[in-house]
C-alpha positions, 0 to 999 in steps of 0.5 A: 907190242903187236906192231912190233912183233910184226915187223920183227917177226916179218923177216923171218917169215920171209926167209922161211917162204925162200927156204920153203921154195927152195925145198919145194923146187930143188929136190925135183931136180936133185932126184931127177928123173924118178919116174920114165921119160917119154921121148917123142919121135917123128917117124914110126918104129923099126926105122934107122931114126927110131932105131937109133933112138931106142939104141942110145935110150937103152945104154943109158938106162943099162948105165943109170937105170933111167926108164925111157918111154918112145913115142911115135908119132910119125906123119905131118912132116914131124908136127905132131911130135915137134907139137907134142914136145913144145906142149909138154911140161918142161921138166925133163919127164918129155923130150924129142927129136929133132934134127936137120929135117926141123931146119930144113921144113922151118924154110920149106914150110910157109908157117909152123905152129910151132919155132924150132930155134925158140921153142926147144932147148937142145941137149945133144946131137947123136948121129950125122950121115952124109947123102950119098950119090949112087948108080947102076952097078953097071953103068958107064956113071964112075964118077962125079965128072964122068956124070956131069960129061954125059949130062951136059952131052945129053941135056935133059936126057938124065933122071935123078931118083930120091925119096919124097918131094921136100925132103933132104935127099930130094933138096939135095938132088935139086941143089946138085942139079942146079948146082951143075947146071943139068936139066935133069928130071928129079923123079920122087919115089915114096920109099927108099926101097923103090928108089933102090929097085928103081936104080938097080933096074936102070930107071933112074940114072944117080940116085940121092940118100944115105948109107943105110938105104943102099947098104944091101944094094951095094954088097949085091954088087947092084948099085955103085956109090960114086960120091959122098956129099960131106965136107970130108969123106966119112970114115963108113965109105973112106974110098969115096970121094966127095963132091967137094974134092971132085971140084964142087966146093959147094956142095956139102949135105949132111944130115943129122938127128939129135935130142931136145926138151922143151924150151923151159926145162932147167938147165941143170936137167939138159946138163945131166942128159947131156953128160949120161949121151955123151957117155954112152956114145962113147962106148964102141960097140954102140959107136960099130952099131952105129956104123953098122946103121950108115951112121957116125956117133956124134955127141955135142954140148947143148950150144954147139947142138943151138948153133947147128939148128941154126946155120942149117936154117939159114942154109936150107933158107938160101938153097930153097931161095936159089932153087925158087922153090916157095913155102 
């Protein structure tokens, strides 16, 4: 008799295991999220990319309730928060920015401590912003032709000004240089600030960066911008030609910013912050707060987010190939 209700007996055990996992996993994702989600970001706060953060952050929490918790953690060239984010539990309580700066460090770097195509699971993109190239207000520079003739005409004579060495801004100062075939020097300023001053005095010839670094010098009648370097003019500077339409075809440098989560985290979480950032993206005034910022509200699925991270990698790979710069 033993033997027999064991074996009877077994099956239902069995099933009451499964039931008893299923009750013990799903509710934790049925009553996602009960608690604030911390979101960890590579820059300090008051900046555009904390900004923008902090701004998507509180639509959906005015739209669900959800709490969100930023975490700065600016320095590393992004380590420490790319670091903070692999590390963390893969439930949806922490997420992360990540964008074409991890593309861009990935080929720039020779090793991470951490893999941005495996090690994240995308949500969404949020915003994209074109490099913008720009010069003195006054100055005989109107044009990408124009820039190229008095560059040739005067080889070696001309300054390119940008943000930090290895940056975007900076790689795509380089990309243009090589691009034309100047012998131009690229001059690194710390700050978007003193590249801003720096071109308005008539240091530097053409500087590279985004809207949002020459927004004030540019209703100051200061600077001028004289191309924009996305595949097609951005509707923030509709009057702008871009580089591609000026006869480089090339020459296309957007960047981006988006969320992630761990690479483990449940589909069904990614799915559902998925849906609440594309909603919130969709409202106008965050969409004119965003073209206020220089920047264009961009959501996407978790896949086409996957696919961005990786073409940039291998983009960024083979312009820092062709420029010779090594990890």
């Amino acid at each position: 008799m033993r033997s027999i209700c064991f074996f009877s007996l077994r099956p239902v055990a069995v099933a009451m295991l499964a039931a008893l996992v299923c009750v013990a996993s799903f509710p934790a994702s049925a009553q996602y999220p009960a608690k604030p989600i911390r979101v960890f970001l590579p820059f300090g706060p008051g900046g555009i990319g904390d900004i923008t953060f902090r701004l998507v952050t509180s639509k959906i929490t005015e739209r669900t309730g959800i709490q969100f918790a930023i975490d700065n953690r600016p320095g590393a060239g992004g380590i420490q928060s790319a670091m903070a984010g692999k590390s963390a539990t893969p439930d949806g309580y922490s997420l992360l920015q990540v964008g074409n700066s991890y593309a861009l460090s990935t080929s720039l770097f020779a090793s991470l401590p951490y893999d941005v195509l495996k090690d994240f699971a995308p949500i969404s993109t949020l915003a994209q912003f074109d490099i913008l190239l720009a010069t003195k207000a006054s100055g005989e520079i109107s044009s990408i032709q124009r820039l190229v003739e008095i560059d040739r005409a005067n080889p070696g004579k001309l300054n390119f000004g940008t943000i930090s060495a290895g940056s975007t801004q900076n790689l795509s100062a380089e990309m243009f240089k090589a691009l034309i075939g100047s012998k131009a020097s690229v001059v690194p300023y710390k700050t978007s600030p003193e590249l801003v001053t720096a071109l308005a005095r008539g240091d530097i010839d053409v500087s590279f960066d985004y809207l949002a670094a020459f927004a004030s010098a540019i209703a100051g009648n200061q600077i001028k911008v004289i191309a924009s370097a996305g595949q097609k003019r951005s509707p923030l500077t509709p009057d702008t030609p871009t580089v591609v339409e000026s006869g480089w075809p090339s020459y296309v440098v957007t960047s981006w910013n988006g969320i992630a989560a761990p690479a483990a985290t449940p589909r069904a979480i990614v799915d559902k912050l998925n849906s609440e950032i594309v909603a919130v993206l969709k409202l106008p005034e965050l969409q004119e707060r965003f073209r206020d910022l220089g920047m264009e509200a961009a959501a996407s699925t978790p896949e086409e987010m996957s696919e961005r991270l990786k073409t940039d990698v291998g983009r960024w790979r083979e312009v820092i190939g062709k420029l010779g710069l090594r990890p």
